[in-house]
C-alpha positions in Angstrom: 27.7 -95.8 47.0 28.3 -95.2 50.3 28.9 -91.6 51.7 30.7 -91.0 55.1 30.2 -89.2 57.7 32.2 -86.3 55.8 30.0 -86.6 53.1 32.7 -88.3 50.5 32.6 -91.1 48.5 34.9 -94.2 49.5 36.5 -94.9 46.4 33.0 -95.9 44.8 32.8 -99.1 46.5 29.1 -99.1 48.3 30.4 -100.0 51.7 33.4 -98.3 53.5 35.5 -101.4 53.9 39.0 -101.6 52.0 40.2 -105.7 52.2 44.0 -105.6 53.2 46.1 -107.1 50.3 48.1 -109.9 51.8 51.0 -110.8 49.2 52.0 -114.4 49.2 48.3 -115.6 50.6 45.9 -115.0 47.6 44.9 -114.3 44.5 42.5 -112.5 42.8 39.7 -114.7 43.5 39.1 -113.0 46.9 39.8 -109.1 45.4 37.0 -110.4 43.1 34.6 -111.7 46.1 35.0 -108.3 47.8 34.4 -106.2 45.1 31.6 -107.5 44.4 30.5 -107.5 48.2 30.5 -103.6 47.7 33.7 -103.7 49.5 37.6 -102.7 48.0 38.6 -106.0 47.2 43.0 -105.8 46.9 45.3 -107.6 44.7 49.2 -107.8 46.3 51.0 -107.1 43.6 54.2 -107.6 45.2 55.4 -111.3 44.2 53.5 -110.8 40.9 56.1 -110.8 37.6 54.7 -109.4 34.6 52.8 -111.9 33.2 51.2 -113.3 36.2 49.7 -109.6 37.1 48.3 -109.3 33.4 46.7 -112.9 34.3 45.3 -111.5 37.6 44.0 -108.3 35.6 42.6 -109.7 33.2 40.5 -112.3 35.6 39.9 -109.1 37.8 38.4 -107.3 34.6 36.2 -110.3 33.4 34.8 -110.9 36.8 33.6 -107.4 38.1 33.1 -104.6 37.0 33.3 -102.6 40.8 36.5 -100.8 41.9 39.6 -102.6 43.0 43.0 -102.1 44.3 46.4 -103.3 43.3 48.8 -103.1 45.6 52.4 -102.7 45.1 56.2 -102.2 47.4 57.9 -99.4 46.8 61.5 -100.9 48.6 64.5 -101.0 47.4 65.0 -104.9 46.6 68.2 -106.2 48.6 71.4 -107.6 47.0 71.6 -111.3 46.7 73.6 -112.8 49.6 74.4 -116.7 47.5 75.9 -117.8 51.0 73.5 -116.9 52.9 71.0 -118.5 50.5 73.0 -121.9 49.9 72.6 -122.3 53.5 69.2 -121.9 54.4 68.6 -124.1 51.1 70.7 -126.9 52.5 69.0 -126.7 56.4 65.6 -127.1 54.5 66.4 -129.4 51.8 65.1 -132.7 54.4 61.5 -130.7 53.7 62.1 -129.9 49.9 62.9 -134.0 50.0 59.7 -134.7 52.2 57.3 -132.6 49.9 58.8 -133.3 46.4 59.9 -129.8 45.9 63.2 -128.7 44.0 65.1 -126.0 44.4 63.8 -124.4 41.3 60.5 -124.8 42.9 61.6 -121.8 45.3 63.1 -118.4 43.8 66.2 -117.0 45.5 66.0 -113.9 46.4 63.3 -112.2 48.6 60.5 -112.8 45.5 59.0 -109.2 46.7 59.2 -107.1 43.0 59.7 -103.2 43.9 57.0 -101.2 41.7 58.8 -100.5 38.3 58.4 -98.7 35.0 57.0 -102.2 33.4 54.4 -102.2 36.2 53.6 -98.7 35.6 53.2 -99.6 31.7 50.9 -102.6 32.1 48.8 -100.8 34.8 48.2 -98.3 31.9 46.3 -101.2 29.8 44.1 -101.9 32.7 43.6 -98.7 34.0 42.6 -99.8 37.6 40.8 -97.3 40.1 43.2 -97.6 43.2 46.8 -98.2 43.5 47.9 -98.6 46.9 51.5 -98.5 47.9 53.6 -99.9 50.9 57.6 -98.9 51.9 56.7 -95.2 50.1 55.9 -94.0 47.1 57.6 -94.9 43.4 59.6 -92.5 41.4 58.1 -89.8 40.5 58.1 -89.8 37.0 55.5 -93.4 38.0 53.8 -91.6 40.7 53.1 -89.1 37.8 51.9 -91.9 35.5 49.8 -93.8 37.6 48.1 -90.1 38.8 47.4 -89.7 35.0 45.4 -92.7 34.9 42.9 -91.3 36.9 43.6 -93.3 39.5 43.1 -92.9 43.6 46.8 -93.3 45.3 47.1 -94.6 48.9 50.5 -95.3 50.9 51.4 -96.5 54.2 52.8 -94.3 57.0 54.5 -95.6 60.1 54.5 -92.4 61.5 54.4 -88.8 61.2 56.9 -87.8 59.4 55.9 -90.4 56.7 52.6 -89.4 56.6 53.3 -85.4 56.0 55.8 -86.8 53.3 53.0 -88.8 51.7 50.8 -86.1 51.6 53.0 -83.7 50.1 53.6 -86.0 47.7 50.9 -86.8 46.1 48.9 -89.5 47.8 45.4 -89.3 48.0 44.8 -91.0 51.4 47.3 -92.6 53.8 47.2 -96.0 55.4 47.7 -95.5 59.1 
């Protein structure tokens, strides 16, 4: 474990380097590879549903055994707009043609899952050691859940303000 210069842990990885989760991009197969670098490997947990996150825990549990971090929005997800969507499907559907793809093949919507009380319930099962959070922090009664797992807390701040409100808050550390 390593100890920084202010003579702290860093979340008991052994070396001070925190792999940015990149939703959309990977899986857990590189959280895996950095944990057991000795770095914080990170899971985006963003586009996962339910089921697909319990698959990517439970292949996260099986393959190491050093701290991780899931990483999940806290946004408020936007309303469908069907025109909007009927329309970008139809400029693309030469491509969906091209690549064999059907429209089910593509979710509507934004496919970004704001952190909810079924994520905070699974989490529970798997009791991972960092939870990260983009786009603020979830309900308090979840930020009060996940803090009861033991868990280290970190959020993004895009300024100021955001990061005195994170602090008083709850998080542990802020992403900057």
């Amino acid at each position: 474990m390593v100890k920084t210069k202010f003579n702290k842990t860093f979340f008991g990885t052994e070396l001070p380097i925190i792999q940015a989760p990149m939703a959309g991009v990977q899986d857990s197969a590189l959280t895996i590879a950095v944990s057991n670098a000795g770095g914080l490997g990170s899971l985006p947990c963003a586009m996962l549903r339910p089921d697909a996150l319990r698959a990517e825990l439970k292949s996260i549990k099986s393959q190491t055994s050093k701290p991780f971090n899931l990483n999940f929005f806290c946004h408020t997800a936007p309303e469908p707009d069907l025109e909007r969507e009927a329309k970008w499907r139809k400029i693309l559907q030469p491509y969906f043609k091209e690549y064999g793809l059907k429209k089910s093949d593509i979710p509507t919507g934004s496919g970004r899952i704001p952190f909810n009380q079924e994520s905070a319930d699974l989490l529970a099962e798997y009791n991972p050691p960092v939870i990260s959070f983009h786009f603020g922090l979830p309900a308090d009664s979840l930020l009060a859940q996940i803090k009861n797992l033991g868990a280290y807390v970190l959020a993004s701040a895009t300024n100021l303000e955001e990061a005195k409100w994170l602090e008083a808050n709850g998080t542990d550390a802020i992403i900057a």
